[in-house]
C-alpha positions as CSV (number, residue, x, y, z in Angstrom):
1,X,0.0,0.0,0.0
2,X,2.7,2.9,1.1
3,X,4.1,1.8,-2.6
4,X,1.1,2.4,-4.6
5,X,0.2,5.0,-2.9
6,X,4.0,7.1,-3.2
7,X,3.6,6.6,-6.9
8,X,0.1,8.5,-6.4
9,X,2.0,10.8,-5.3
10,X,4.4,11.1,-7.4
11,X,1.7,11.6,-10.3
12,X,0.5,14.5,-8.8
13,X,3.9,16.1,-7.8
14,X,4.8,15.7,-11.3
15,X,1.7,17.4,-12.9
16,X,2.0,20.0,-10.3
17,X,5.4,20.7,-11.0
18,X,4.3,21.5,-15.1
19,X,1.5,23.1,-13.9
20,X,3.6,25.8,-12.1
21,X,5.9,25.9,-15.1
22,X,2.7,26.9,-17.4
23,X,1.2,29.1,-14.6
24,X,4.3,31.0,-14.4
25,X,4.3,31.9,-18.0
26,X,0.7,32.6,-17.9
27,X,0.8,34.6,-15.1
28,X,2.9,37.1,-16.6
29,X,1.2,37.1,-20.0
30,X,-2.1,38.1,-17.5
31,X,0.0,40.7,-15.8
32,X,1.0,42.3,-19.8
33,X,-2.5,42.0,-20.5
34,X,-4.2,43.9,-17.4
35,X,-1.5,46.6,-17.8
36,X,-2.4,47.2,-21.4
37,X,-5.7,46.9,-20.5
38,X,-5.2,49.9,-17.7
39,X,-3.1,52.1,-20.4
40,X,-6.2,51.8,-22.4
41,X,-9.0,52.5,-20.1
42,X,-7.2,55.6,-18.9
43,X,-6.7,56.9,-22.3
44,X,-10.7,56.4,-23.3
45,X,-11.0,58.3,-19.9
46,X,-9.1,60.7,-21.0
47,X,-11.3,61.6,-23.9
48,X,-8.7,59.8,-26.8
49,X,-8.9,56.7,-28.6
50,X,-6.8,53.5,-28.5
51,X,-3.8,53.7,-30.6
52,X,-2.3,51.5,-32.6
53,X,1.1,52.1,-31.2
54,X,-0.5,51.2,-27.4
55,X,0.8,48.8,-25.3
56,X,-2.6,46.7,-24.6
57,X,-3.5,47.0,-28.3
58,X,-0.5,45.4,-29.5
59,X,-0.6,43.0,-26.7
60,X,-4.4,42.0,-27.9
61,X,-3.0,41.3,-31.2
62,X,0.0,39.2,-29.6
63,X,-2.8,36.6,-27.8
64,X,-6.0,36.9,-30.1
65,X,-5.6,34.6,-33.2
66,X,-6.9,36.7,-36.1
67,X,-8.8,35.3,-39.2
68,X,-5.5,34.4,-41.5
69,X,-4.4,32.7,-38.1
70,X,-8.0,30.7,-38.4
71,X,-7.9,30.4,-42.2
72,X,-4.1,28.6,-42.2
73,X,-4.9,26.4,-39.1
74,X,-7.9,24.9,-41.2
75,X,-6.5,24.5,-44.9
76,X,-3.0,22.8,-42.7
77,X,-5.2,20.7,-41.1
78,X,-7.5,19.6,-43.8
79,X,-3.9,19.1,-45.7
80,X,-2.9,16.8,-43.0
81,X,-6.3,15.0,-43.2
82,X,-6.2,14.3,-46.4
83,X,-3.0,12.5,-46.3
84,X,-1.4,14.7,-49.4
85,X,1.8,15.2,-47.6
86,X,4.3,12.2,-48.9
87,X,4.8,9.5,-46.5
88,X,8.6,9.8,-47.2
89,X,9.9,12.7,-46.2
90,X,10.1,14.3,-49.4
91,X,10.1,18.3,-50.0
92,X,6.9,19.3,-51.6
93,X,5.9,22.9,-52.0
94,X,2.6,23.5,-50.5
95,X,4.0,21.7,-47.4
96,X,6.9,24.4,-47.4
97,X,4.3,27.3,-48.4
98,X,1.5,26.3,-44.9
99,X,5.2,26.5,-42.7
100,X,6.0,29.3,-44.1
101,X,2.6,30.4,-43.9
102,X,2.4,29.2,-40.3
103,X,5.8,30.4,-39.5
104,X,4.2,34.1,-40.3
105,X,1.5,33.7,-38.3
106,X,3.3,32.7,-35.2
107,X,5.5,35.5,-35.3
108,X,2.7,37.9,-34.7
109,X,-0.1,35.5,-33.0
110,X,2.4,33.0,-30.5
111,X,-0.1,31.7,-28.6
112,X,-1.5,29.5,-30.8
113,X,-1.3,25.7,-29.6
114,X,-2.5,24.3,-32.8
115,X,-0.3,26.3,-34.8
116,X,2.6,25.0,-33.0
117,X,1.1,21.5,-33.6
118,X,0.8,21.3,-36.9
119,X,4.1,23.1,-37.3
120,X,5.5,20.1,-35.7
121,X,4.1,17.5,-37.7
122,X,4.4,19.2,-41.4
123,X,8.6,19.7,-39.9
124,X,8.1,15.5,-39.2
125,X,6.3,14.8,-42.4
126,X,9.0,16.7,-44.4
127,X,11.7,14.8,-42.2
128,X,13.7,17.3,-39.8
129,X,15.5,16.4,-37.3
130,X,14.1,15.6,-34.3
131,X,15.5,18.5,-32.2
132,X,13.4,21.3,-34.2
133,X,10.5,19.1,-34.0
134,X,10.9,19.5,-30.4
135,X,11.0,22.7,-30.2
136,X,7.9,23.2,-31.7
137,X,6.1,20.9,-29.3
138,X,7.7,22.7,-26.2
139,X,6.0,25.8,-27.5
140,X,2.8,23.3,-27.7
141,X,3.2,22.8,-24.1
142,X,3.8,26.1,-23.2
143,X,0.4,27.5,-25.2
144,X,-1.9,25.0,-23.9
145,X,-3.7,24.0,-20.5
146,X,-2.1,21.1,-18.8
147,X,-5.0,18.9,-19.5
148,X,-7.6,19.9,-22.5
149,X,-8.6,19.1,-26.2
150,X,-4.5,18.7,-27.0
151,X,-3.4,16.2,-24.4
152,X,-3.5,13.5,-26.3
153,X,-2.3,14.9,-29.7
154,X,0.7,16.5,-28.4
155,X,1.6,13.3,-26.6
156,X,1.0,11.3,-29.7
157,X,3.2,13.5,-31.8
158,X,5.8,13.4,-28.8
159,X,6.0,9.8,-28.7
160,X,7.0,9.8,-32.6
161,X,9.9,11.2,-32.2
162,X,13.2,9.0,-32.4
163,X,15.4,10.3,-29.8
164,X,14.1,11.8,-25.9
165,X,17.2,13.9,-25.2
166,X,15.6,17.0,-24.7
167,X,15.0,17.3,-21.0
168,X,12.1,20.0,-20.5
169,X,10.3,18.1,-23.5
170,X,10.9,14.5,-21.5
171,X,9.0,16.0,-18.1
172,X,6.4,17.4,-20.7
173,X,6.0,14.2,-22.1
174,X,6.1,12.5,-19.0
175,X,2.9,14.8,-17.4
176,X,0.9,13.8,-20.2
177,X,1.4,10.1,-19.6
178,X,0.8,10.9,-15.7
179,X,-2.4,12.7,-16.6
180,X,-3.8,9.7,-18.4
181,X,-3.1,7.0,-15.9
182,X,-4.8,9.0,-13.2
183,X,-7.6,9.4,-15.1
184,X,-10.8,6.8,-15.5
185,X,-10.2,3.7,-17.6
186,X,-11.6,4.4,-21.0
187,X,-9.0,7.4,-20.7
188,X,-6.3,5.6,-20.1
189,X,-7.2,2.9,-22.9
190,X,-6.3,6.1,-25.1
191,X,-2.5,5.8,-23.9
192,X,-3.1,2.0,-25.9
193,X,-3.8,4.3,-29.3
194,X,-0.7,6.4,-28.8
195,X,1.4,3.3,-28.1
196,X,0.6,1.8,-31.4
197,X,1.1,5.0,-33.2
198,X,4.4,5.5,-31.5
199,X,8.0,4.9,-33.1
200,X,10.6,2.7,-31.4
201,X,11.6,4.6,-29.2
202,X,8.5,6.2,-28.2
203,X,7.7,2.5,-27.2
204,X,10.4,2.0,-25.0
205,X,10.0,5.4,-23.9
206,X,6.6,4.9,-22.9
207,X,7.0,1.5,-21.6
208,X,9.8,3.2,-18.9
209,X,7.9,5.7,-18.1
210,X,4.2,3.3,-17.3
211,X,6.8,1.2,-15.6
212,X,8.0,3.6,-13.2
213,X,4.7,5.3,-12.4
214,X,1.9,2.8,-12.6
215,X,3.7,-0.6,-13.4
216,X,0.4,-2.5,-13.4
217,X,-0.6,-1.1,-16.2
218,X,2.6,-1.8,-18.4
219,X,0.7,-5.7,-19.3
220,X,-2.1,-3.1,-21.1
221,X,0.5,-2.2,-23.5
222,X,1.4,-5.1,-24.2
């Protein structure tokens, strides 16, 4: 009993380590906001409209997606879908035209989760190396909630990577899998789907990582 339930324990320390890291960051994206916010409200009180130039209005801009944001995140998605990126890794033009479409975007909209996403797997489909892949699903982590509607996508795309050398990416990875084996059983059962889906090493990493926090569940992957 005292070991099941330290490896409780260690779930939740785990999750509420990330969750700190994410709160931090959002935090201080709030903070930005409610100043820009305030520099805008006193202006209208003073009589004169928003500015461009204006602290909160360019910080607006910097969170809210705009339409083109909207408009690349569905035509890179239905590209994806429709399976029109070669399986092989080679170049083809409209997958270089949505990054660099996407890598536009993200310069001015950051905080776009899906963005980041499907940055990630268009850099996999056209076969970069697994560092800069990384990177991208970091900023995943970073731009989403620790549990919500990408939990199990970015874990998916994180477990087809080939190497797990990248440390902050590892603990990411690792929360995910810690959020799924707390949760009910038909949620966990969805830890099965990204097992299959997983490379090599995913497996292995995903096998070490069941192992050490829930080891009665490593048979169910199997």
């Amino acid at each position: 009993m005292p070991v099941v339930a330290g490896r409780s324990g260690n779930l939740l320390v785990r999750n509420l380590r990330l969750a700190l890291l994410r709160g931090i960051a959002g935090l201080l994206s709030l903070l930005l906001v409610i100043l820009g916010l305030a520099e805008i409200w006193f202006n209208l009180l003073e009589g004169a409209p928003p500015r461009d130039d204006m602290v909160g209005s360019a910080l607006i801009r910097y969170l809210r997606p705009s339409a083109e944001t909207s408009r690349i995140r569905a035509e890179a998605s239905s590209f994806l879908q429709a399976a029109e990126v070669p399986s092989n890794g080679a170049p083809s033009p409209q997958l270089t035209s949505y990054l660099d479409e996407i890598d536009d975007a993200l310069s001015l909209h950051p905080m776009q989760p899906h963005l980041w996403l499907i940055r990630a797997t268009l850099f996999r489909q056209q076969g970069e190396p697994d560092d800069k892949i990384a990177e991208s699903l970091k900023m995943v982590y970073l731009t989403s909630p620790v549990s919500g509607e990408l939990a199990f996508d970015r874990l998916d795309a994180g477990l087809k990577l080939q190497n797990f050398d990248d440390p902050e990416l590892v603990e990411f990875l690792k929360g995910d899998i810690s959020g799924f084996l707390l949760q009910r059983v038909e949620q966990q059962s969805r830890l099965l789907d990204a097992y299959r889906a997983a490379s090599p090493a995913g497996k292995t990493f995903l096998e070490r990582v069941v192992a050490d926090l829930k080891p009665e569940y490593l048979s169910a992957l199997k």
